[in-house]
Residue frames as qw, qx, qy, qz and C-alpha x, y, z in Angstrom:
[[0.058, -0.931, 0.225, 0.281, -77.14, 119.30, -167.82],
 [0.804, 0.575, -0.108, 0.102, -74.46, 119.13, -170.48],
 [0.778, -0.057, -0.174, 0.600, -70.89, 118.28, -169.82],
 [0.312, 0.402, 0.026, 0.860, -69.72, 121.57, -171.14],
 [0.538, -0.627, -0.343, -0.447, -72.69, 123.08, -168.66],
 [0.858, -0.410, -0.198, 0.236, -70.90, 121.31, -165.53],
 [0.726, -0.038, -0.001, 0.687, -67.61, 122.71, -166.12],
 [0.165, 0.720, 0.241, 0.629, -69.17, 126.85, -166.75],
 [0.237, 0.037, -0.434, 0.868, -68.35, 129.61, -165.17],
 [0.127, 0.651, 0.608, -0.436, -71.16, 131.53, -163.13],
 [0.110, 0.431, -0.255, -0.859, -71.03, 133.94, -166.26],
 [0.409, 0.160, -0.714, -0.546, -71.70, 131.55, -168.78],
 [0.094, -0.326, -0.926, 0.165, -74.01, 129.70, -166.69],
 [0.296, 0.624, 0.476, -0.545, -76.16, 132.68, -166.46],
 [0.099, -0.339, 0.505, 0.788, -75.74, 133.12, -170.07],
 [0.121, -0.044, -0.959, -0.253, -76.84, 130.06, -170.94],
 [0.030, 0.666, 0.720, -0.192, -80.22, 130.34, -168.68],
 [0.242, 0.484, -0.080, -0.837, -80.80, 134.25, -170.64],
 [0.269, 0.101, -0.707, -0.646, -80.46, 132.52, -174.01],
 [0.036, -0.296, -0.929, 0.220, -83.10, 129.81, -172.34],
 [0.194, 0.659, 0.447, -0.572, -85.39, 132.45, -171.02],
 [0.433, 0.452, -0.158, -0.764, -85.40, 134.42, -174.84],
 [0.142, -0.013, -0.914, -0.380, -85.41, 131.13, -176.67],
 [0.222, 0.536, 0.747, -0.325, -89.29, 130.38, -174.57],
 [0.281, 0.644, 0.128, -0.700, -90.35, 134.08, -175.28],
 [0.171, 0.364, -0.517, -0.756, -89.40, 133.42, -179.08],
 [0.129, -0.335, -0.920, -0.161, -91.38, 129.84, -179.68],
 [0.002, -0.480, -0.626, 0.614, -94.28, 131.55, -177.36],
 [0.148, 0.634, 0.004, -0.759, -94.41, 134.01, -179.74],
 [0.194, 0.273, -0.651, -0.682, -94.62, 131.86, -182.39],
 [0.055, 0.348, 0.911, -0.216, -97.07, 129.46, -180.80],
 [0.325, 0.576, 0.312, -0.682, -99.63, 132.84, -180.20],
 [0.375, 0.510, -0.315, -0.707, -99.51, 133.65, -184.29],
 [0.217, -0.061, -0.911, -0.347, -100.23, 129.72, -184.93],
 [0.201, 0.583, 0.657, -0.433, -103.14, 130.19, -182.15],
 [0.189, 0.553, 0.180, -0.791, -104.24, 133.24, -184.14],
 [0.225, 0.358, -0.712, -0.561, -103.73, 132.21, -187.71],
 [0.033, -0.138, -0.984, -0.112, -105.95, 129.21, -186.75],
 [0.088, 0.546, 0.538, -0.636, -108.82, 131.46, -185.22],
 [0.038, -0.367, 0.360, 0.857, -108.98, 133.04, -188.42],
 [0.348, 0.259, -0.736, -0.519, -109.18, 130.47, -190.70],
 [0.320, -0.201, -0.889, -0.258, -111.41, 128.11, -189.37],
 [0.304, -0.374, 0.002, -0.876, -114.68, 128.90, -188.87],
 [0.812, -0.468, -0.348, -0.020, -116.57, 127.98, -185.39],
 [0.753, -0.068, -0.465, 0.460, -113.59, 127.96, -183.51],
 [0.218, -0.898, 0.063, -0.376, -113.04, 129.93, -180.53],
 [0.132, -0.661, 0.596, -0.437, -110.05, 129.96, -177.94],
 [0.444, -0.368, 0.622, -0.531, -111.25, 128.40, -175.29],
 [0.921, 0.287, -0.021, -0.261, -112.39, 125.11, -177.79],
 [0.951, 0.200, -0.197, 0.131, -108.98, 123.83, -177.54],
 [0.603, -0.745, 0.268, 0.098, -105.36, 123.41, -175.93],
 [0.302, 0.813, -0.491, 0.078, -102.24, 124.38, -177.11],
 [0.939, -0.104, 0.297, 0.140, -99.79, 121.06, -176.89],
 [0.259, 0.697, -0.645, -0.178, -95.62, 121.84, -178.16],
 [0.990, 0.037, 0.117, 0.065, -95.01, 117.67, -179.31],
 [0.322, -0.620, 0.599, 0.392, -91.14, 117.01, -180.40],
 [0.767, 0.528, -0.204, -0.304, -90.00, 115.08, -183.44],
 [0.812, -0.386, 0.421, 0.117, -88.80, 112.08, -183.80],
 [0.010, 0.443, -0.706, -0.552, -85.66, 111.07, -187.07],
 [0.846, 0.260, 0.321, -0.336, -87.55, 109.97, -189.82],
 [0.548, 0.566, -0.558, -0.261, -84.81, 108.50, -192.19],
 [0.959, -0.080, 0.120, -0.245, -84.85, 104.81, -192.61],
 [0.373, 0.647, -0.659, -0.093, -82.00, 102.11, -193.12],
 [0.851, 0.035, -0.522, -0.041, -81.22, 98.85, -192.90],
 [0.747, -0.624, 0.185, -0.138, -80.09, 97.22, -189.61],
 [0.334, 0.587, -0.735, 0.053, -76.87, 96.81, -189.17],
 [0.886, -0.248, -0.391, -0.033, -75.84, 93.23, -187.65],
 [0.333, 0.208, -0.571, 0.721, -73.70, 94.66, -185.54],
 [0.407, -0.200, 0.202, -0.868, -76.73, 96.63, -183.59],
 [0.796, -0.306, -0.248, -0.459, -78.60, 93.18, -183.53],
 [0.689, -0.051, -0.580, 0.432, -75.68, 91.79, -181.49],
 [0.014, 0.227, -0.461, 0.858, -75.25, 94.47, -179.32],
 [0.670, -0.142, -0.274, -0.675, -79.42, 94.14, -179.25],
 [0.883, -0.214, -0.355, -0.220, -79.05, 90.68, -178.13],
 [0.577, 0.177, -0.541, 0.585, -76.20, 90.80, -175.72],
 [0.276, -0.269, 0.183, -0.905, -78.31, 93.18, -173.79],
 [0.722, -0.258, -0.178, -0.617, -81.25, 91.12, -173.77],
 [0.872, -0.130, -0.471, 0.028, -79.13, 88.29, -171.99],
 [0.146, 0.327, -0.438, 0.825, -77.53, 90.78, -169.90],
 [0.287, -0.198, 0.463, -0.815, -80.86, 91.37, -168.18],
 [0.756, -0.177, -0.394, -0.492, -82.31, 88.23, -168.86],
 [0.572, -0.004, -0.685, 0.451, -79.35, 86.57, -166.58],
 [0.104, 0.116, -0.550, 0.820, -79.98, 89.51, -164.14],
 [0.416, -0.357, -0.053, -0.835, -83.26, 88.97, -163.90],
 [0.823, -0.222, -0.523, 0.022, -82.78, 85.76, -162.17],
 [0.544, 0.117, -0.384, 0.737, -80.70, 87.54, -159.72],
 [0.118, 0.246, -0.161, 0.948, -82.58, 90.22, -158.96],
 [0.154, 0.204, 0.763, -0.593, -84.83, 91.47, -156.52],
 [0.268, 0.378, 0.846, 0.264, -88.01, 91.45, -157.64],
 [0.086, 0.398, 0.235, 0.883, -89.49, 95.08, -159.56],
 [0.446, -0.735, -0.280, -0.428, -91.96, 95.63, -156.73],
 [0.553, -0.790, -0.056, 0.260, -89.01, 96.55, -154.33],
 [0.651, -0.170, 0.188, 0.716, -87.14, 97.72, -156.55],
 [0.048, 0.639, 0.435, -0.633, -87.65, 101.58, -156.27],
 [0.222, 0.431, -0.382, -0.787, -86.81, 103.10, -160.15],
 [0.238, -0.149, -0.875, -0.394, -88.91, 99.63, -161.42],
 [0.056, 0.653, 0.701, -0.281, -91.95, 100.32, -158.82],
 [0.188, 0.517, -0.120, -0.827, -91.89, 104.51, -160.01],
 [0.238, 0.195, -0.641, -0.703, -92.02, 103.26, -163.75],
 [0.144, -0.311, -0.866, -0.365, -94.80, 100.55, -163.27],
 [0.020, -0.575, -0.738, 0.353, -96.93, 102.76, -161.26],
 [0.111, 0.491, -0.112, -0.857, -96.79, 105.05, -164.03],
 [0.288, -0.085, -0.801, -0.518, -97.83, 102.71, -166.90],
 [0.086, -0.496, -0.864, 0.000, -100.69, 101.46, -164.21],
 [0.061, 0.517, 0.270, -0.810, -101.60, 105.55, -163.24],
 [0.346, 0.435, -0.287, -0.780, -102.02, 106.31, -167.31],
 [0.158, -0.106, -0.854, -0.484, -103.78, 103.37, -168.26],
 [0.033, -0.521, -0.802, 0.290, -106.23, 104.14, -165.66],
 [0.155, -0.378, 0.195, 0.892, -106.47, 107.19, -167.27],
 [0.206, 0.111, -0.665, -0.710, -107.20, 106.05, -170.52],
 [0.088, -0.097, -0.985, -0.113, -109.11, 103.85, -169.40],
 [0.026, 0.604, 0.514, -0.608, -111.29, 106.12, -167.51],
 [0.271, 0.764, -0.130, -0.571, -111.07, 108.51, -170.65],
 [0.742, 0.400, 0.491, 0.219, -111.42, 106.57, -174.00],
 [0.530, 0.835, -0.011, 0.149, -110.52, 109.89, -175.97],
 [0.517, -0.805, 0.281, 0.078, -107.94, 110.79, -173.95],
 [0.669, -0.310, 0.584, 0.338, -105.78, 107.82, -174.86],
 [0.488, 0.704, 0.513, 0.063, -107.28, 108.47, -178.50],
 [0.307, 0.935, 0.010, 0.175, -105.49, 111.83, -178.96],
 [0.531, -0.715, 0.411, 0.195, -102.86, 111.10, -176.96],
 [0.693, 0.234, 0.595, 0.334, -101.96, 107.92, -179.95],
 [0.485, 0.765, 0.211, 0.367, -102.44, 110.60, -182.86],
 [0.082, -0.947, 0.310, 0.010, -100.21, 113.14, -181.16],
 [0.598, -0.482, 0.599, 0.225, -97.53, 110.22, -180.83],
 [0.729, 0.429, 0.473, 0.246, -98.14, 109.12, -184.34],
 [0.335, 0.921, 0.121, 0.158, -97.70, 112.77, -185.40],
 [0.376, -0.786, 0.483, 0.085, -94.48, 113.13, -183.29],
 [0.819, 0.385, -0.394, 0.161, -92.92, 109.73, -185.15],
 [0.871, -0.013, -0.240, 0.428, -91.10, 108.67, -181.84],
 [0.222, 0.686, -0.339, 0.605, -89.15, 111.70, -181.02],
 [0.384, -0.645, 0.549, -0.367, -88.61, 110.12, -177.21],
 [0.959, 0.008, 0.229, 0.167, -87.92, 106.44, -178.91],
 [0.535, 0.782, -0.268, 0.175, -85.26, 108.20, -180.22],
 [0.210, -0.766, 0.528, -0.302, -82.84, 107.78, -177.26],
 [0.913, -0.204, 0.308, -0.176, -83.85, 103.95, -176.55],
 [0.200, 0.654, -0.721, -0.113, -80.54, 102.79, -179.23],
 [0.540, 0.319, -0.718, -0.302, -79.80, 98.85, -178.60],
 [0.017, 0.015, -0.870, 0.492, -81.16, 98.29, -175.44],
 [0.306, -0.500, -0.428, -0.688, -84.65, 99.86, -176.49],
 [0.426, -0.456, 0.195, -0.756, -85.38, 100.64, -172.81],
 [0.874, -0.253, -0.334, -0.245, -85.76, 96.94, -171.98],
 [0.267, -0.530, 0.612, -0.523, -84.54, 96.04, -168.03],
 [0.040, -0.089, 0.934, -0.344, -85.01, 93.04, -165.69],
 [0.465, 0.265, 0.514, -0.671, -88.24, 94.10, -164.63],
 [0.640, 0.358, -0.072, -0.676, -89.62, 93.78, -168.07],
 [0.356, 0.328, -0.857, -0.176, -88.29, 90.28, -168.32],
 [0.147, -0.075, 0.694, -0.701, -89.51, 89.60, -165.55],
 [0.471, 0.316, 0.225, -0.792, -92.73, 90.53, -166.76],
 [0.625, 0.351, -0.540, -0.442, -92.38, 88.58, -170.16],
 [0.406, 0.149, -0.901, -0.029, -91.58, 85.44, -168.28],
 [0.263, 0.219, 0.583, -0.737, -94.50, 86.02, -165.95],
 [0.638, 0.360, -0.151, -0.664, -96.64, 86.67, -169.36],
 [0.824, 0.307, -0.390, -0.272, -95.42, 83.64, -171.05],
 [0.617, -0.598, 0.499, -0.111, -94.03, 80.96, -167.97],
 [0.952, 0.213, 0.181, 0.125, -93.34, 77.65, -170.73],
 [0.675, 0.663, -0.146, 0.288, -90.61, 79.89, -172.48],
 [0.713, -0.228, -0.052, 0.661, -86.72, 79.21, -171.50],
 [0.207, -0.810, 0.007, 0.549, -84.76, 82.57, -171.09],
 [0.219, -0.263, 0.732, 0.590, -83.19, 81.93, -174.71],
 [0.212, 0.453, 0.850, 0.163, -86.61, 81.75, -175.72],
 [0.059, -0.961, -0.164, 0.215, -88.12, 85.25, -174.60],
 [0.208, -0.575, 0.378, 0.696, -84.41, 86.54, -176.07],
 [0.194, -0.007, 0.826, 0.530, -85.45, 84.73, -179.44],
 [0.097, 0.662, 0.741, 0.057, -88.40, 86.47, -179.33],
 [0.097, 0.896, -0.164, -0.402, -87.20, 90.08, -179.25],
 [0.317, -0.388, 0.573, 0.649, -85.10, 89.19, -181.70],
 [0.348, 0.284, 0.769, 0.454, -87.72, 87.90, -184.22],
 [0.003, -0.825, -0.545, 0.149, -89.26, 90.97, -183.96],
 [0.249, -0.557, 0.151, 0.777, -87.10, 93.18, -185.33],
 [0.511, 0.820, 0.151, -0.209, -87.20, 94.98, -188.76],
 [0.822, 0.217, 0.255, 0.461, -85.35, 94.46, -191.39],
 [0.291, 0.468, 0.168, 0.817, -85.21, 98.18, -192.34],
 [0.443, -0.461, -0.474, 0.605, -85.03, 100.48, -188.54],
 [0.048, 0.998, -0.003, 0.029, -84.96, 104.66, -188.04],
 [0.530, 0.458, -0.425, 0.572, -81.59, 105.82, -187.99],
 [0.212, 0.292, -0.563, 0.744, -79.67, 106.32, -185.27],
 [0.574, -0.383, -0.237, -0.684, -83.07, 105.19, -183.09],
 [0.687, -0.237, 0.598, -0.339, -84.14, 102.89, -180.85],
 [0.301, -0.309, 0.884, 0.177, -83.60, 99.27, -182.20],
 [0.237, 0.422, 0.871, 0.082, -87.36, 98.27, -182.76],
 [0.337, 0.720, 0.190, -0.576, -88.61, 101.75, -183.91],
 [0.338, 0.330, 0.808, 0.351, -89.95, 101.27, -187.54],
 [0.067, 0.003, -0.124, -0.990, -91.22, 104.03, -189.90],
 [0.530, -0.468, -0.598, -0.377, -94.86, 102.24, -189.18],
 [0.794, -0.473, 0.137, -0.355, -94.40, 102.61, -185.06],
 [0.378, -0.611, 0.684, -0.126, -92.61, 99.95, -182.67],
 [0.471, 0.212, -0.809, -0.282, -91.76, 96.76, -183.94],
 [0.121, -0.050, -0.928, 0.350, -92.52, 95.18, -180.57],
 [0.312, -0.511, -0.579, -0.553, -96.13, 95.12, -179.22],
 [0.263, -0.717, 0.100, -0.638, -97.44, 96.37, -176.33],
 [0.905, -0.424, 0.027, 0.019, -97.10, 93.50, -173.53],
 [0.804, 0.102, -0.095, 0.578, -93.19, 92.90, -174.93],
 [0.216, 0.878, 0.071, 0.420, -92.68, 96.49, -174.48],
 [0.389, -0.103, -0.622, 0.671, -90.63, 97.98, -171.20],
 [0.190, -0.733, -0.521, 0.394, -92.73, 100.06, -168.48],
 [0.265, -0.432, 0.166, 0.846, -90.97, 103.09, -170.14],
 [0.076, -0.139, 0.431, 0.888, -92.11, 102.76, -172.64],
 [0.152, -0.517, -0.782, -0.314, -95.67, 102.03, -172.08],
 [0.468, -0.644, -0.512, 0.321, -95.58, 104.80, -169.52],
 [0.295, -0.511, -0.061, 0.805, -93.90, 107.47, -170.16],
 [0.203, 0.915, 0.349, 0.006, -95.34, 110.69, -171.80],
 [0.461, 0.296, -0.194, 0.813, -92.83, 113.75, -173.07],
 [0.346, -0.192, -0.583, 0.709, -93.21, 116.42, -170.54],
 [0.339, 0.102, -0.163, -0.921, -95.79, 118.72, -172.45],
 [0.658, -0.291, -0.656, -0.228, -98.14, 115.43, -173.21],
 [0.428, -0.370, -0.750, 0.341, -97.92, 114.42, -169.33],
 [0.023, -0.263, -0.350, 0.899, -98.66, 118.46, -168.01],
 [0.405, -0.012, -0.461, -0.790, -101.69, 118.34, -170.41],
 [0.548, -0.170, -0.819, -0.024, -102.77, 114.87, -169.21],
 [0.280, -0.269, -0.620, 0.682, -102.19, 116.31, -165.30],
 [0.189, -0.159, -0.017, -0.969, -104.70, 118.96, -165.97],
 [0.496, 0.234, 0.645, -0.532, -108.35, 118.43, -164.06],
 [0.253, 0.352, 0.806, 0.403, -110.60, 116.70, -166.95],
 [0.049, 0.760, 0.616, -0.201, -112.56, 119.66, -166.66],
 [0.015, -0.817, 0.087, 0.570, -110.32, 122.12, -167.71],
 [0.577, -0.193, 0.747, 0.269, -109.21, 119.73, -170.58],
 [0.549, 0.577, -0.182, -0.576, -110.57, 120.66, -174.05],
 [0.871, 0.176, 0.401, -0.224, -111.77, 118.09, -176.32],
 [0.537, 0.812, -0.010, 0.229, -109.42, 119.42, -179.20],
 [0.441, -0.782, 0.179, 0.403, -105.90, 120.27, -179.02],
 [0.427, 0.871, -0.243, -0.014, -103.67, 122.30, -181.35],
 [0.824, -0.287, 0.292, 0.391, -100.47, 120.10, -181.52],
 [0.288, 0.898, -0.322, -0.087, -97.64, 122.59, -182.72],
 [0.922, -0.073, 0.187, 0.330, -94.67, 120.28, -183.60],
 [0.014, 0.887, -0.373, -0.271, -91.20, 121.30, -183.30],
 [0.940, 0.256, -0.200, -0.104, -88.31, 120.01, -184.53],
 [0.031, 0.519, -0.669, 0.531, -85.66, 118.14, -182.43],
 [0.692, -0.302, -0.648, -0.102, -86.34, 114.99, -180.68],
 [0.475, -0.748, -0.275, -0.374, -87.20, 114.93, -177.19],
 [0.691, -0.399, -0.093, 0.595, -83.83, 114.35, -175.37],
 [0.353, 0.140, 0.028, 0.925, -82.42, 117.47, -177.79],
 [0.228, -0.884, -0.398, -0.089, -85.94, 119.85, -175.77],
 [0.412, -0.871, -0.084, 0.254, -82.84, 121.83, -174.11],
 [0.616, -0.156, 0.352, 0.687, -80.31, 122.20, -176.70],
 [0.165, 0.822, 0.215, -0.502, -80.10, 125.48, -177.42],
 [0.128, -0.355, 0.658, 0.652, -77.72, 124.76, -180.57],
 [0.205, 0.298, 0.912, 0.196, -81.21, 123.44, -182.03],
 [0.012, 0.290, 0.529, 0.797, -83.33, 125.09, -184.02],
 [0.132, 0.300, 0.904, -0.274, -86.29, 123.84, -182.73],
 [0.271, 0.037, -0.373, -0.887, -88.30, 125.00, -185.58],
 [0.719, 0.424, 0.330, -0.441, -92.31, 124.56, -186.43],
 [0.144, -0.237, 0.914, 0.297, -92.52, 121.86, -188.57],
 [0.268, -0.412, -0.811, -0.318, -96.03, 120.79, -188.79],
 [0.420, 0.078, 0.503, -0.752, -99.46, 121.71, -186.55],
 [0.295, -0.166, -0.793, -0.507, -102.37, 120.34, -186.56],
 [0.597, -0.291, 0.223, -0.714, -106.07, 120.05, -184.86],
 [0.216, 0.139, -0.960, 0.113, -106.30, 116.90, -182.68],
 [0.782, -0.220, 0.050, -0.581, -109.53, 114.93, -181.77],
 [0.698, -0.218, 0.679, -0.069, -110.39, 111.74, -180.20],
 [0.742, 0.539, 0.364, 0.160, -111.79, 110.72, -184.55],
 [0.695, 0.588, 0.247, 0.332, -109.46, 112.35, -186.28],
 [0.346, -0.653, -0.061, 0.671, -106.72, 114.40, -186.53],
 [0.542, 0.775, 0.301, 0.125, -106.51, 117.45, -189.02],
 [0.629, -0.286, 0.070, 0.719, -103.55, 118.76, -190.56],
 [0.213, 0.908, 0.329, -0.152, -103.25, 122.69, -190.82],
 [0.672, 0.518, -0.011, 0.530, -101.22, 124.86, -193.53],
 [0.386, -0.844, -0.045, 0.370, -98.65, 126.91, -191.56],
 [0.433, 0.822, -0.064, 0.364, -96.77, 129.48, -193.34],
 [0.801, -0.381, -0.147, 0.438, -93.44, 129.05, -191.33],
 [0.375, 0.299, 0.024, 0.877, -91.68, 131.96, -193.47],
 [0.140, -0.608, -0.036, -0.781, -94.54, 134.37, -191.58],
 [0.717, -0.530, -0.372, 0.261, -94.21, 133.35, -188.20],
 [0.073, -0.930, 0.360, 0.025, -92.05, 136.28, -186.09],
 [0.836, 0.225, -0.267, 0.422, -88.47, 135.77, -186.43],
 [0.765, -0.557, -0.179, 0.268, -86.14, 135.57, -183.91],
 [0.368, -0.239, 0.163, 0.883, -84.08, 139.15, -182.94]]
């Protein structure tokens, strides 16, 4: 909830959850006329051959790194490299057990379901980040994942494993992004990564994912709005259609949407 939110009268608090409730009905209503508009045009396809999937968007303008942001960047990383010597250890420690038994719940997943993880990767690829957008100069990285790095790699001093997120950075960053997001994808690889981010799904990807594999379609229509994935409730956003496309495990096809003939809103 937003400051301004906290502080509303019960008037403007039910305002706020009207505009909510017509803002759904309007996207909804544009979702149905991209379902339909696709039924049209491509032939074979029937309804029930695929699953509707709203993705966010992540900022795609690029710029150098400032050197302020790699200090702040690295003052962090010795913030929780000191505190991971201090601390208890992530498997009693209850928001670091939640997060790694999510990264170990959805790799069994994937693992169990090669496409799965397959379309899951091209929908993130097609999003560009839009929930690395929040991660700024800490990029989501905590104890635990030090933890983890000095578990992965025991020989290296704590000034080592910091001098290793550091050489990983990019010279040229997203704006206003996470630190290590790059217009190619994360700078960091998966093992350096934090549990967040190897775990966590936006909230439409993970209710898709939670569905029985049986009701799951093989195919999913990925309507992309725009508005990264912290701004999903800000009703001062647009949250326009931006892109769609048809998603497989091989391949993912982008489809022409005519945004000016979608319904419009009022």
């Amino acid at each position: 909830m937003t400051r301004k939110l906290k502080h509303a009268t019960p008037a403007e608090r039910a305002a706020h959850r009207q505009k909510q409730v017509e803002r759904k009905a309007f996207e909804e209503r544009e979702n149905d006329a991209i379902v339909r508009h696709v039924l049209e045009t491509t032939t074979g396809l029937a309804e029930q051959d695929f699953d509707v999937v709203v993705i966010p968007s992540g900022h795609a303008d690029t710029s150098e790194l400032p050197h302020e942001r790699i200090q702040q960047y690295a003052e962090h990383l010795r913030r929780v490299t000191i505190a991971a010597q201090h601390s208890a250890d992530e498997s009693t420690t209850r928001a670091h057990r939640k997060m790694r038994q999510l990264v170990e719940k959805t790799e069994a997943q994937f693992t169990a379901e090669p496409g799965l993880r397959d379309i899951t990767n091209r929908m993130c690829g097609m999003c560009k980040g839009g929930c690395c957008a929040a991660g700024g100069n800490a990029a989501y990285i905590n104890s635990a994942t030090i933890k983890r790095e000095k578990q992965r790699q025991p020989g290296l001093s704590d000034e080592d494993i910091v001098q290793a997120y550091l050489a990983r950075l990019s010279a040229q960053t997203i704006t206003n992004a996470c630190v290590n997001q790059t217009a190619t994808g994360c700078a960091l690889p998966t093992e350096m990564r934090s549990d967040t981010c190897n775990g966590f799904h936006c909230d439409t990807l993970s209710t898709w994912h939670e569905r029985p594999r049986k009701e799951r379609a093989n195919t999913v229509l990925a309507i992309q709005r725009s508005g990264t994935y912290a701004q999903r409730g800000d009703l001062t956003q647009p949250h326009q259609v931006v892109e769609a496309a048809l998603v497989k495990a091989e391949v993912l096809v982008p489809l022409t949407v005519d945004v000016q003939a979608l319904p419009k809103n009022g």
